[in-house]
C-alpha positions in Angstrom: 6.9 -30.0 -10.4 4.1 -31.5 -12.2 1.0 -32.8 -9.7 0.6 -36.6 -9.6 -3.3 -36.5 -10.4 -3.2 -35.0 -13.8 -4.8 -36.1 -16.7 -2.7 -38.0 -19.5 -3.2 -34.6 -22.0 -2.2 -32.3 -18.8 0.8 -34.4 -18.3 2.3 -34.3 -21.9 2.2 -30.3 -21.9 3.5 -30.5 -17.9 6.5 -33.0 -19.6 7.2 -30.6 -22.3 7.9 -28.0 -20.3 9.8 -29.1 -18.1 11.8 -31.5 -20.3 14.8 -29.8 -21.1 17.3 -28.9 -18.2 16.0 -25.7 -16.2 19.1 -24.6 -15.7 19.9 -24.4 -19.6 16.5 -23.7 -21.2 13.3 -21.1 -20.1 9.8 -22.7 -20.2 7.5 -21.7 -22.9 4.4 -21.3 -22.0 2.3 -22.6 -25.3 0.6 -20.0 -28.2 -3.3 -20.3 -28.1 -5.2 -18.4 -30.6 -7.4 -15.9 -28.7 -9.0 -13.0 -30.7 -11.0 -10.0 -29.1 -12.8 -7.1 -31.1 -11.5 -4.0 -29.9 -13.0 -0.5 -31.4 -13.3 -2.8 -34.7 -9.6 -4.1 -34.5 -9.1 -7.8 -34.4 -6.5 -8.4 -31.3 -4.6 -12.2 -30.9 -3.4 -12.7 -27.7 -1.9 -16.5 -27.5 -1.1 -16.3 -23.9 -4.2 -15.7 -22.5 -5.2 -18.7 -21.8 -3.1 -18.6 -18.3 -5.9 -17.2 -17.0 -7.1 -20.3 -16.9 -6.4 -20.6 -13.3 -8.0 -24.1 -12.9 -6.2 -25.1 -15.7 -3.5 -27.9 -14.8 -1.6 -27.0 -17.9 -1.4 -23.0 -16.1 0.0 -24.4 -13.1 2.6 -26.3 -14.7 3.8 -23.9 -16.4 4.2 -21.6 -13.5 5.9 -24.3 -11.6 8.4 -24.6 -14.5 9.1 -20.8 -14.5 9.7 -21.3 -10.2 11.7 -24.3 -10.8 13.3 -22.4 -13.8 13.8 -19.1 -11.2 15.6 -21.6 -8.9 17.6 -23.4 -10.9 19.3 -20.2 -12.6 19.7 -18.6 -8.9 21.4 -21.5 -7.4 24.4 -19.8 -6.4 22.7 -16.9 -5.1 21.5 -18.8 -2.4 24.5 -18.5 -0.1 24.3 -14.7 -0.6 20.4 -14.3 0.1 21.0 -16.4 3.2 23.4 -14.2 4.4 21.5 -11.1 3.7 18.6 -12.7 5.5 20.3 -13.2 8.6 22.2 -9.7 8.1 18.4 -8.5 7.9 17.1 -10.2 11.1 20.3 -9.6 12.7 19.8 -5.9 13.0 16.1 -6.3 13.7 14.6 -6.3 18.0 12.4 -9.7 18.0 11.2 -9.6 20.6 9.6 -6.2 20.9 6.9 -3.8 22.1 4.8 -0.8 20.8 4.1 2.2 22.1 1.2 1.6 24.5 -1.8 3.8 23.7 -4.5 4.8 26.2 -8.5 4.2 25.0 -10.5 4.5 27.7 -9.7 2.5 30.5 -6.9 0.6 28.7 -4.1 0.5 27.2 -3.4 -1.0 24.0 -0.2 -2.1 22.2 1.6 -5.1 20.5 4.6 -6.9 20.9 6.5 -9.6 18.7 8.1 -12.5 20.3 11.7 -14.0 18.6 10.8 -17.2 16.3 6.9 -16.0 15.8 5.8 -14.9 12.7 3.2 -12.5 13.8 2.5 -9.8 16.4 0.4 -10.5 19.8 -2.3 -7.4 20.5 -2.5 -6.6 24.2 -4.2 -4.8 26.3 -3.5 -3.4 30.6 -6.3 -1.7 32.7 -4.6 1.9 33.3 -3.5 2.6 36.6 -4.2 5.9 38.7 -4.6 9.0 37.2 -4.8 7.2 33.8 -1.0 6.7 33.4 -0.2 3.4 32.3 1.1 0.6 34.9 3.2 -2.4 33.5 2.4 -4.3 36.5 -1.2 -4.8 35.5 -2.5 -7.7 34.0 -1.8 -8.0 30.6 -4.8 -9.4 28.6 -4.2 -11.3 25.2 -6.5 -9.8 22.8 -5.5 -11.7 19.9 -2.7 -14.1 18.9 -2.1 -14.2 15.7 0.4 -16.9 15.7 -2.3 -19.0 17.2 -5.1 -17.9 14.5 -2.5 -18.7 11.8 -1.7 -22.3 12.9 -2.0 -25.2 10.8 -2.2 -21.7 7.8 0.3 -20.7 5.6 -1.4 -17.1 5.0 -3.1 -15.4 8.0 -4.0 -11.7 7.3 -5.3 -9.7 10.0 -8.1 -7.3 8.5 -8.5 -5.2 11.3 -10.0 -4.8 14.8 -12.3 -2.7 17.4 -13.1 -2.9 20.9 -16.7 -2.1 21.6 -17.1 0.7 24.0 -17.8 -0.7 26.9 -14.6 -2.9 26.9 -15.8 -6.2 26.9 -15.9 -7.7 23.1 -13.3 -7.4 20.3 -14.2 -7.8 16.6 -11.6 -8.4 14.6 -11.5 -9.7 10.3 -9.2 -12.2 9.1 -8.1 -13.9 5.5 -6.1 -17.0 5.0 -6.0 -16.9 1.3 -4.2 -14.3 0.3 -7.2 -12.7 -1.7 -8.2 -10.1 0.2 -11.9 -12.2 1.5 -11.9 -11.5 5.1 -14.3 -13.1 7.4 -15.1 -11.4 10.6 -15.9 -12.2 14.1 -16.1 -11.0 17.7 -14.5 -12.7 20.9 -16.1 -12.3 24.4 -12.8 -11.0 26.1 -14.2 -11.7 29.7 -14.9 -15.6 28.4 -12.6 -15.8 25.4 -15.2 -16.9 23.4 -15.1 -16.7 19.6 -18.1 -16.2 18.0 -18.1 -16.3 13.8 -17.4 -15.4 11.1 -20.8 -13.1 11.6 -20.3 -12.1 7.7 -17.7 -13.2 4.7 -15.8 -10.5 2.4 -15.9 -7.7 4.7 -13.6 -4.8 4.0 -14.5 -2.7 6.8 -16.8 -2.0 10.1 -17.3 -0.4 13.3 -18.7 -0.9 16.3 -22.6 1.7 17.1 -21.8 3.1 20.7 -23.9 0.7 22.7 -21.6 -2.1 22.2 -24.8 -4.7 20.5 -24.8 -2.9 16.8 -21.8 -2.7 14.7 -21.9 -1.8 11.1 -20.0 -3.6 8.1 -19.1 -3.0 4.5 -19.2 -6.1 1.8 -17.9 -6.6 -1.2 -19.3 -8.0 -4.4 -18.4 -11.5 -4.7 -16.9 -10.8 -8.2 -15.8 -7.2 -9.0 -14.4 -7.4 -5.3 -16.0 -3.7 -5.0 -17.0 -3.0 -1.4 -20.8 -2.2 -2.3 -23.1 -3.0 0.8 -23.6 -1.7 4.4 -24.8 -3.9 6.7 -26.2 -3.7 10.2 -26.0 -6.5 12.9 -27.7 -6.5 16.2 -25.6 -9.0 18.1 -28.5 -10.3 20.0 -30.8 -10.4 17.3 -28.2 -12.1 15.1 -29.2 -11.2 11.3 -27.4 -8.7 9.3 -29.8 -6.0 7.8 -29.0 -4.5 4.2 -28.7 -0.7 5.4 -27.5 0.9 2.3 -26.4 -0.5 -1.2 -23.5 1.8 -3.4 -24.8 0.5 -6.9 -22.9 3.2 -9.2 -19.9 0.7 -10.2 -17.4 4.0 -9.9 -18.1 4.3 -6.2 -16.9 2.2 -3.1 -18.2 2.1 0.4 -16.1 2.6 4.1 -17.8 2.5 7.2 -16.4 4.5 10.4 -16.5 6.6 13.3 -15.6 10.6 14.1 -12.6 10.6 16.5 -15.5 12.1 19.4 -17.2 8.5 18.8 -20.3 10.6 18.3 -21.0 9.3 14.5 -21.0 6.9 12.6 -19.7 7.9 9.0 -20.4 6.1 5.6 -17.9 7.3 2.8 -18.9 6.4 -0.9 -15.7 7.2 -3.0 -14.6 7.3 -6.4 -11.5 8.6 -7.2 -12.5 12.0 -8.4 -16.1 12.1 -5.9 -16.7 11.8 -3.0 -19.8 11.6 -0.6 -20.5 10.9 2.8 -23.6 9.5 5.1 -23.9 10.2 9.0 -26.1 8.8 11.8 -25.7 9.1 15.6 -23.7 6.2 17.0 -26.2 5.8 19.9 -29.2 5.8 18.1 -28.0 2.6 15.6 -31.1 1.8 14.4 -31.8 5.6 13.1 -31.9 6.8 9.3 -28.4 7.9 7.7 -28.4 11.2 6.7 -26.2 12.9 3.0 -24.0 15.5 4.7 -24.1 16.5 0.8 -25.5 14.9 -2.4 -22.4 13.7 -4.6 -21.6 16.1 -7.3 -19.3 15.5 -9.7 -15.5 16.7 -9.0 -16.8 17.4 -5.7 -14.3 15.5 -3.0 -15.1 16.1 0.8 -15.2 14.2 4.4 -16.1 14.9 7.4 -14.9 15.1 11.5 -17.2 16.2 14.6 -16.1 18.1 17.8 -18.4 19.6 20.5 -21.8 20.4 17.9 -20.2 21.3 15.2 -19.2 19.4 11.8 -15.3 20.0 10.4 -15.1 19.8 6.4 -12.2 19.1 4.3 -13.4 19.7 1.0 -12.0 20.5 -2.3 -15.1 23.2 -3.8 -13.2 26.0 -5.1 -9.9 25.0 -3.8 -7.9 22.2 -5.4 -5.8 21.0 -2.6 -8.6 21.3 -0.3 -9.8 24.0 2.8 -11.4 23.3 5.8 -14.7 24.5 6.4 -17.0 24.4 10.0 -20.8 23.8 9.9 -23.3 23.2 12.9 -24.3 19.7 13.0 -28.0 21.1 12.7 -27.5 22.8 9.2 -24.8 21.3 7.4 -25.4 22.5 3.8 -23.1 24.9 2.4 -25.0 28.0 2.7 -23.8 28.0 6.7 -20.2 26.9 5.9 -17.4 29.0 7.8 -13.8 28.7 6.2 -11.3 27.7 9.0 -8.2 27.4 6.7 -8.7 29.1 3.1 -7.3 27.3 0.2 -3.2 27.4 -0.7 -2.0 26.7 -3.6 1.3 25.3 -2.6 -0.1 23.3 0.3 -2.1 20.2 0.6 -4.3 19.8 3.2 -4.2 16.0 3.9 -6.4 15.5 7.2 -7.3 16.5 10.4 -7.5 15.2 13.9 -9.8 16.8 16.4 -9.6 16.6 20.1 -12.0 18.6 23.1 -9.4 21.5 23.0 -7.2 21.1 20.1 -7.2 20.5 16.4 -4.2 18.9 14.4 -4.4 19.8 10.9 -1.9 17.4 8.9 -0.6 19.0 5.4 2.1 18.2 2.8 4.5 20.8 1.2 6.8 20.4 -1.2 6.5 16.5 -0.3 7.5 16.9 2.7 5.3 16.4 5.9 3.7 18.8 8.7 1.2 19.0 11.2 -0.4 22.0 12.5 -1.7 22.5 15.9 -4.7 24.7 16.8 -5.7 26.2 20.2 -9.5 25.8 19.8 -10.2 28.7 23.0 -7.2 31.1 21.9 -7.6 30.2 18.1 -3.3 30.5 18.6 -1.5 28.0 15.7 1.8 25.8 16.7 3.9 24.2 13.8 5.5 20.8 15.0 9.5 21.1 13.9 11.4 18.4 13.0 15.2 18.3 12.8 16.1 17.2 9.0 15.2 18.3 5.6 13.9 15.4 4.2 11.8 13.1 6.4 8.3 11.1 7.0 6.1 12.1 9.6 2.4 10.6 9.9 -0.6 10.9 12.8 0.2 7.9 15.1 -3.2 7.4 16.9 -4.5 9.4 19.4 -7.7 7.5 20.1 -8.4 9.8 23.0 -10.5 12.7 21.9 -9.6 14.5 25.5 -6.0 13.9 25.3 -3.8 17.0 25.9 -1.0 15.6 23.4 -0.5 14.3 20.3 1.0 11.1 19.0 2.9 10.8 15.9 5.9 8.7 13.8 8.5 10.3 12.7 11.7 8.7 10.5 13.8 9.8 8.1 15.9 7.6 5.3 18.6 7.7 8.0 16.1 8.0 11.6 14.4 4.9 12.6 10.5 5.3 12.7 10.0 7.0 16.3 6.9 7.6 18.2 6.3 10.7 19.8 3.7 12.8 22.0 3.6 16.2 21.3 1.8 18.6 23.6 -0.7 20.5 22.2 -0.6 23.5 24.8 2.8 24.0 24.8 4.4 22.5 21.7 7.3 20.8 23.6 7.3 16.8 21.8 8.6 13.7 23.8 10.3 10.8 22.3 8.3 8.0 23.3 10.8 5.2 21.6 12.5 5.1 18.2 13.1 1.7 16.4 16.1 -0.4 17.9 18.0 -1.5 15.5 21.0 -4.0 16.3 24.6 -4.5 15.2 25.6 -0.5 16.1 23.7 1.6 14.1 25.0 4.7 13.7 23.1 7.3 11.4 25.8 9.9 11.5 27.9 7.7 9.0 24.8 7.8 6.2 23.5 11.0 4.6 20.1 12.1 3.4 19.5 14.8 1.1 16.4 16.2 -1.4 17.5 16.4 -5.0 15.1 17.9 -7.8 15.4 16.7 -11.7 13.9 18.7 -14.4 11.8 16.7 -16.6 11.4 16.9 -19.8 8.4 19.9 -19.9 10.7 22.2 -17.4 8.7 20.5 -14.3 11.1 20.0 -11.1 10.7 16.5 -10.0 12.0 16.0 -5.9 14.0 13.0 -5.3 14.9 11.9 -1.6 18.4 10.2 -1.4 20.1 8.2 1.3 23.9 7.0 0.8 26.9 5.9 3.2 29.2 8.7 3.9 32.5 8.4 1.3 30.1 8.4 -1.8 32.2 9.6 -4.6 30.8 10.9 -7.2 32.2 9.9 -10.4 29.5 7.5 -11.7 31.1 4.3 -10.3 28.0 3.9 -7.8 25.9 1.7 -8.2 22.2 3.1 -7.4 18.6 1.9 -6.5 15.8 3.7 -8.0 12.4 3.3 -6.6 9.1 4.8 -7.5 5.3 4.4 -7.5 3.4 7.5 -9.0 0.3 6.4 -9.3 -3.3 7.1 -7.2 -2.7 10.5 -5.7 -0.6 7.9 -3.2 2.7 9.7 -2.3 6.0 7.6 -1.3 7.2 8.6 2.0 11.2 8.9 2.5 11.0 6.7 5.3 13.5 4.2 7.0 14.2 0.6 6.2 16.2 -1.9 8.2 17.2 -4.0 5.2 17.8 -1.1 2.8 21.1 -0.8 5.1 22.4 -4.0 3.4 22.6 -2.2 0.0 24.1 1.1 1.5 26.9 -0.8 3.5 27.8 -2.4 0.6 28.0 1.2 -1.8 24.9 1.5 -3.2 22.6 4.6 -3.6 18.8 4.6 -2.8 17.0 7.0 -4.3 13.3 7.2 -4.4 11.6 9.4 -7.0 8.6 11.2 -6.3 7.4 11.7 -9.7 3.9 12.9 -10.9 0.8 10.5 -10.5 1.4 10.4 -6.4 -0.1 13.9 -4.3 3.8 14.9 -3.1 3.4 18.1 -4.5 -0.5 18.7 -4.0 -3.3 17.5 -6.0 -2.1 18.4 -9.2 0.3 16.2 -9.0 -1.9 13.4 -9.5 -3.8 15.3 -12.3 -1.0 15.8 -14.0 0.2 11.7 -13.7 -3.8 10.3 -14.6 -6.1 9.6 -17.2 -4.5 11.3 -20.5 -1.5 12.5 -18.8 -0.2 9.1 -17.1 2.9 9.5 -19.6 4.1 11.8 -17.6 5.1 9.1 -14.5 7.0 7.8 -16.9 8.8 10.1 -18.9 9.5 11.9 -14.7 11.1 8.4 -14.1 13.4 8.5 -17.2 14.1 12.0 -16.5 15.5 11.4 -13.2 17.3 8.3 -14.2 19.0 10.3 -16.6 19.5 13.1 -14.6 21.3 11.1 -11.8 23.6 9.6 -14.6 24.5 12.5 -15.9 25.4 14.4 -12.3 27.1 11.0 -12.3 26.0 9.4 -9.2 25.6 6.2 -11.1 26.0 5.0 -14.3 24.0 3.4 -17.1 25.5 -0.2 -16.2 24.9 0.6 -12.4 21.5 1.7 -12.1 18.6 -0.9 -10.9 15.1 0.2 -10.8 12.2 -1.5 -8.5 8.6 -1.0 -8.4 5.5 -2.7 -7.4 1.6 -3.0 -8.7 1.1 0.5 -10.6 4.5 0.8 -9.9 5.2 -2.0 -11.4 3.1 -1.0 -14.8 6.2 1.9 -14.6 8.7 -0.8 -14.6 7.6 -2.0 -17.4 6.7 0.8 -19.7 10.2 2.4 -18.5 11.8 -0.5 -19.9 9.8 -0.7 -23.2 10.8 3.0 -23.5 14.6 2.9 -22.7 15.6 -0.5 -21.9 18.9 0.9 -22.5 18.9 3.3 -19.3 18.9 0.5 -16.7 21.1 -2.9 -15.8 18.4 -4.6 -13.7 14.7 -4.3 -12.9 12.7 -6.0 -10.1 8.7 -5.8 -11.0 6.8 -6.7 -8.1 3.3 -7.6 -8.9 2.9 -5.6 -11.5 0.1 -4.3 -13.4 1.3 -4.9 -17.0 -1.3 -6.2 -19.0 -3.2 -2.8 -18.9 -5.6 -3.6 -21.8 -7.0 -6.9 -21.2 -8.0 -5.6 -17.9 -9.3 -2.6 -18.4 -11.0 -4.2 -21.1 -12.9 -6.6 -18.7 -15.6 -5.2 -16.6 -15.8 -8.6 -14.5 -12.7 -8.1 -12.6 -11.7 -6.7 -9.8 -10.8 -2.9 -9.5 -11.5 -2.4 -12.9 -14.2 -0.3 -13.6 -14.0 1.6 -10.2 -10.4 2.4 -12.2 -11.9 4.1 -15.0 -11.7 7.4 -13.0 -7.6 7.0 -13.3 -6.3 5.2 -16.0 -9.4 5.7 -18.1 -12.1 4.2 -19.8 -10.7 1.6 -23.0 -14.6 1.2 -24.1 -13.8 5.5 -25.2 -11.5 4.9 -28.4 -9.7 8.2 -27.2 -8.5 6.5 -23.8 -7.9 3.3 -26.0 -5.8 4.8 -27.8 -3.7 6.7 -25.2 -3.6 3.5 -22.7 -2.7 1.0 -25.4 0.4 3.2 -26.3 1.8 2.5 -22.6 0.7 -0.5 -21.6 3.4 -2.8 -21.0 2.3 -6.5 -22.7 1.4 -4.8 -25.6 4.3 -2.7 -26.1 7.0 -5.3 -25.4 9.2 -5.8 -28.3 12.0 -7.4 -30.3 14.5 -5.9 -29.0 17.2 -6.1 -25.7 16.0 -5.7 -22.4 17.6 -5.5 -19.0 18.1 -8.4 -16.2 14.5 -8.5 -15.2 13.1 -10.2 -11.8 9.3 -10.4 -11.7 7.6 -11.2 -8.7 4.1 -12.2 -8.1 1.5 -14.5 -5.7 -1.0 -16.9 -7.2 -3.5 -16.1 -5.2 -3.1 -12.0 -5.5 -6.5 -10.4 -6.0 -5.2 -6.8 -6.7 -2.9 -7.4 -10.0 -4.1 -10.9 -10.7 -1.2 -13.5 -11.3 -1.6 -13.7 -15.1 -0.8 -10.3 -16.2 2.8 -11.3 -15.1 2.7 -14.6 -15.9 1.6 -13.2 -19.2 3.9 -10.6 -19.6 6.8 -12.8 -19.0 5.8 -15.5 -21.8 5.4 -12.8 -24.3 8.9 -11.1 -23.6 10.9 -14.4 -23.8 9.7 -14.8 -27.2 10.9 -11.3 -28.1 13.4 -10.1 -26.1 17.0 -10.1 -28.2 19.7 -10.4 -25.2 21.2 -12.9 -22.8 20.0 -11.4 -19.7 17.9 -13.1 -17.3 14.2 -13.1 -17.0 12.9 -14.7 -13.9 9.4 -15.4 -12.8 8.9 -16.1 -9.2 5.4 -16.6 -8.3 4.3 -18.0 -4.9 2.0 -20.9 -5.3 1.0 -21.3 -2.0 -1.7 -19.0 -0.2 0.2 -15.2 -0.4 -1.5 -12.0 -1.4 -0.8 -8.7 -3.2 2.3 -8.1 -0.4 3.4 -11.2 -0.5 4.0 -13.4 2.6 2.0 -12.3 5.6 4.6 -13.7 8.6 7.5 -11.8 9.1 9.9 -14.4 8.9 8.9 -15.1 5.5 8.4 -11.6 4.2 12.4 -11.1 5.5 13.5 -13.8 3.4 11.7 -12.5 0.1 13.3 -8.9 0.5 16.6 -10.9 1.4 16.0 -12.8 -2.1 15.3 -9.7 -4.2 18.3 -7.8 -2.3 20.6 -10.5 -3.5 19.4 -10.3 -7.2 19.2 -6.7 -7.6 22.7 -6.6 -5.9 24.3 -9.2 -8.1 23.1 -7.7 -11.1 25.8 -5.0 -10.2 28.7 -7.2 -9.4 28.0 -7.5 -5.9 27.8 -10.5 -4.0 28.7 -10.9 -0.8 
C-alpha cells in the first residue's frame, strides 16, 4: 500500500504500480539508466536504483510485489493455515532443556504455549552437585518481556560472570545484526546499558569487573575492535584494532576459564591472541604471527596449550605445546594428519579430551583417557545422522554432553561417560500427534558428478515410496563456506513426507562434508563446481527415478540461494519449483562494492572482481547477470527489508530483471518482510512457524498438492 505522507512525484510512481489489478498484472519496478566501468566495460544496470532504500518509490514497489505475492496466493491461504497448525500441532510448547551444571548452578530454558520466545533460567544445585527441581528457579532473562512493545527481538548472546552474580547478555531489534549489550545485577535485577552498540561478541575476565567485547565497523559491518571495560571504572578501552579488511575479530575463553582468546580470521588465515583471564589488564600475547594459508586455534588444559592446526596437514592435526614456549619448535603431535578425516574441534576436560571429527560427512567424537592415553569412539545406531558437542561447561565433568538426531530421530541430548563409554539419554525432542520413526526411512545415497567425483546425498522418505518417478521430491543444499549441512531432523519437514514427498539434502562441494578439500574444490575459481554437483544429483535422482523432472522442487537460502539461482539459469528445465530464500544473486554489484558489508572480507571465497581473472569467472555465474529470455520454473523468493547479510535489493533486483525476461506463465513471487526481520527471518517462534507453513504450502502446490 502506498504511505499517506508521500510526495506528489512519489505518489504517481506508487499509483502506477499498483494500478492495474494485482491479481492479473506483476508490478514493474521502473528502468533507471545506471552505468559502471568495469575492467574498461561499460555495464547498465536500470534496476539499481532499489537500493535506494530511503527511497519512497523503492518501498512502493516492494509493497506492490507483497500485495502482488498475496493477491496471486489467495487460495493458498486455507492450506498454509492448515499446515501451520499441523506444524504447531506436533510441536511441545511448553517445554524445557536439558539443565546444564556451571558451577554452582544449573542452567536451562524453557518455552511457555502462546510466547514467542524462550525464558533462560537458572537453580542453585543441590548436594553433591546433582541438580534439585525444588530449588528456586531464578529468571535470568525473559525474552518475551525484552521483546514487548518489538516486532524483532534477537538475542545475541549471554555469560554469567564467575562469581554468579551478574549476567551480560546482547540484544537487536532491528533485524540488522547491531546488537547492543548490557549486564543485569541478578541479586537486584538491575539492568544496566547498553555498555557498547554493534557488538558481535564478548566475554567476561575471571574476576567478574572486566569483560572484553568485539565491535564492528559501523559500515562494512566487519567486527574490527576489541574492547576492554572495567565495570567500575566505566569506559571501554581500545585493546586491539584488526585493520587488514580480510580479517575479523572473536573474543573468548578456553573451556578451563584460564584464557582469554582473541581469534583474527580470514577465511584461509587464521591467528590467535591470549592473555590470562585473571590478570585483565595484562598485554595479549600472538600464540603465532599470521602466515598466509596458515589456519590454527587454540584450547588450554593443566599447563599446557592444545593446537588444531592445519601446517602440513590439510584437514588439520592436533599438536601440544607448554604454555611457556608455544612456538613450533616445541610442538608435540597428538593426532597426526589423515587424509580422509577432518578434524573439526576439540573439547578438553581435567581428565579427558573429546576430539570431534567428520568422515565421509558423517559425525564422530573421539574420547581420550588423558592418564592411560586409552581412545573410546562414541557409537551411534544409524548410518546417516547429526551429532554435535552439546555444552559441557564443566571442565571437571566426568561425562560428556552431546545432540544427536537423525532425518528420522528427534534432536536428543545425551551424557556420555568418558571413563567408561556407556551414553545416557538425557531427553529426545517430543514431538505430538504419534510419531512413529519406524514408518519413515533414511538412507545415504552418492551421485557421480560430472568429473567422476562421488557426491553423498542424505535422504529421508515415508515407508511405501515407489520408485517409479511419480514422487515428488525436495532438494535442498547450501555448499558454500567450508559450512557443511547436517542430516538432521525437522518437525515440519514431516508435513511434506506424510503427504509423499522425498527430502533429500545434497552435500555438494563448497561445504567441509568431505574434509577441507571439499571447500577448495567449491571456492574461488572452482565455485562452478556447487553447481554443476547440484545438477548432477538432480539428474541423477531422476534418472534412478525417485522423482521426475515435473516433480522436483529445489530450496536454498543466502549462498545457497546464489545456487538456486545459477541452477536455474543453467537448467531451468530440470526443476518445477524453486524457493530462494534471501539469496545472494546479484554477485557483481556486490563484490564490486567495497562499502558493504561482508564484501571484501569475502574476497578470500568467491574472489576478488577488481582481478579481471576472478571478474571473469564470477560474472559467468552470477545469477542477475546471467538471467535470460528464456522459461523459468515457479519461483518463490523470500527476503527481509531490514536483512544485513544478503541486503534486500539483490532480490528485489533480481526479481525485476527476470519478469522482463522470463518467457513462461509460471509464477514469480517476491515476499519481502517490511517490518523489522533479519537474514532468518522472524525472530519469535510463532511467526517463524507460520513462514515455513507458507513456503511448505507453495512448494507443495507447485506439485499438485494441496491439502
Amino acid at each position: 500500500m502506498c504511505r499517506l505522507f508521500l510526495l506528489p512525484a512519489t505518489l504517481f510512481a506508487c499509483v502506477s504500480l499498483m494500478a492495474a489489478d494485482p491479481a492479473q498484472t506483476p508490478p514493474r519496478a521502473p528502468q533507471k539508466e545506471h552505468m559502471s566501468l568495469w575492467h574498461g566495460q561499460k555495464v547498465n544496470d536500470p534496476w539499481f536504483w532499489l537500493r535506494e532504500k530511503a527511497n519512497p518509490e523503492v518501498v512502493a514497489y516492494l509493497n506492490a510485489e507483497n500485495a502482488y505475492t498475496e493477491a496471486m496466493t489467495k487460495d493458498l491461504q486455507p492450506f498454509s493455515e492448515a499446515l501451520y497448525k499441523e506444524m504447531l500441532g506436533r510441536i511441545k510448547q511448553t517445554d524445557l532443556s536439558v539443565p546444564v551444571r556451571r558451577g554452582a548452578f544449573y542452567y536451562y530454558a524453557r518455552t511457555e504455549e502462546g510466547k514467542q520466545y524462550p525464558i533462560q533460567c537458572r537453580r542453585a544445585a543441590g548436594k553433591g552437585g546433582t541438580y534439585d527441581e525444588k530449588a528456586t528457579e531464578q529468571v535470568l532473562l525473559d525474552q518475551n518481556e525484552l521483546a514487548k512493545g518489538l516486532k524483532f527481538l534477537s538475542l545475541g548472546g549471554m555469560a554469567v560472570s564467575d562469581d554468579d552474580h551478574t549476567l551480560l547478555f546482547s540484544t537487536d531489534a532491528t533485524g540488522f545484526r547491531q546488537y547492543k549489550l548490557f549486564t543485569k545485577d541478578l541479586a537486584t535485577r538491575k539492568v544496566e546499558g547498553p555498555l557498547a552498540e554493534r557488538v558481535t561478541s564478548f566475554t567476561w575476565a575471571s574476576d567478574s569487573r572486566h569483560l572484553f567485547f568485539v565491535t564492528e565497523d559501523d559500515v562494512t559491518k566487519r567486527s574490527n575492535q576489541l574492547w576492554r571495560l572495567d565495570l567500575k571504572e566505566g569506559k571501554p578501552e581500545l585493546v586491539f584494532e584488526e585493520k587488514d579488511e580480510l580479517y575479523r575479530l572473536g573474543v573468548g575463553r578456553t573451556k578451563d576459564r584460564k584464557y582469554i582468546l582473541v581469534e583474527s580470521q580470514s577465511t584461509d588465515t587464521w591467528e590467535t591472541r591470549y592473555l590470562e583471564a585473571s590478570k585483565p589488564a595484562g598485554t595479549f600475547k600472538v600464540l603465532l604471527p599470521r602466515e598466509k594459508g596458515h589456519k590454527y586455534e587454540l584450547e588450554h588444559r593443566e599447563g599446557t596449550f592444545y593446537i588444531r592446526t592445519n601446517k602440513g596437514a590439510k584437514n588439520f592435526r592436533l599438536v601440544t605445546a607448554p604454555e611457556a614456549t608455544p612456538d613450533p619448535k616445541h610442538w608435540k603431535t597428538f593426532i597426526p594428519h589423515r587424509a580422509d578425516v577432518l578434524i573439526e574441534g576439540l573439547e578438553p576436560f581435567q581428565n579427558f579430551l573429546v576430539v570431534a571429527e567428520k568422515r565421509e560427512g558423517l559425525d564422530r567424537f573421539r574420547i581420550q583417557d588423558i592418564h592411560t592415553g586409552a581412545w573410546k569412539d562414541v557409537t551411534f545406531p544409524e548410518s546417516v545422522y547429526a551429532a554435535f558437542p552439546g555444552g559441557t561447561p564443566e571442565y571437571t565433568s566426568r561425562a560428556f554432553r552431546f545432540s544427536y538426531q537423525s532425518m528420522v530421530t528427534p534432536q536428543s541430548v545425551y551424557d556420555c561417560d568418558m571413563a567408561t563409554g556407556k551414553q545416557t539419554l538425557l531427553k529426545e525432542t517430543e514431538v505430538l500427534g504419534g510419531y512413529d520413526k519406524t514408518q519413515y526411512v533414511t538412507e545415504r545415497l552418492w551421485a557421480t558428478a560430472r568429473d567422476g567425483v562421488k557426491v553423498p546425498l542424505s535422504v529421508v522418505y515415508k515407508k511405501g515410496l515407489k520408485r517409479n518417478g511419480s514422487a515428488p521430491l525436495f532438494l535442498y543444499a547450501y555448499g558454500s563456506y567450508g559450512f557443511g549441512m547436517p542430516a538432521s531432523f525437522s518437525i515440519p519437514r514431516l508435513s511434506l513426507l506424510d503427504r509423499g514427498m522425498v527430502y533429500v539434502i545434497t552435500h555438494i562441494r563448497g561445504g567441509n562434508e568431505m574434509g577441507e578439500a571439499w571447500h577448495d574444490d567449491g571456492m574461488l575459481m572452482k565455485k562452478m563446481n556447487t553447481f554443476t554437483d547440484f545438477i548432477d544429483s538432480a539428474d541423477y535422482l531422476v534418472k534412478e527415478k525417485w522423482t521426475s523432472k515435473d516433480r522436483l522442487v529445489i530450496e536454498g537460502g543466502s549462498a545457497g540461494g546464489l545456487l538456486m539461482g545459477a541452477v536455474t539459469n543453467l537448467r531451468p528445465d530440470l526443476f518445477k519449483a524453486v524457493h530462494s530464500a534471501v539469496p545472494f544473486v546479484d554477485v557483481m554489484n556486490t563484490m564490486m562494492d567495497a562499502s558493504l558489508p561482508l564484501t571484501v572480507g569475502e574476497y578470500l571465497e568467491w574472489g576478488n572482481p577488481n582481478e579481471k581473472a576472478a571478474f571473469d569467472y564470477m560474472r559467468a555465474y552470477s545469477p542477475y547477470d546471467n538471467l535470460a529470455k528464456q522459461a523459468y520454473p515457479a519461483i518463490l523468493v523470500t527476503t527481509s527489508f531490514n536483512d544485513s547479510q544478503v541486503m534486500y535489493w539483490e532480490p528485489a533486483k533480481y526479481v525485476a530483471k527476470l519478469r522482463t525476461l522470463k518467457t513462461d506463465t509460471n509464477p514469480l513471487l517476491l515476499k519481502i518482510k517490511m517490518d523489522p526481520a533479519g537474514h532468518g527471518g522472524a525472530s519469535g517462534r510463532y511467526d517463524a512457524l507460520k513462514d515455513k507453513a507458507f513456503e511448505t504450502a507453495w512448494m507443495l502446490k507447485q506439485v499438485g498438492i494441496t491439502k
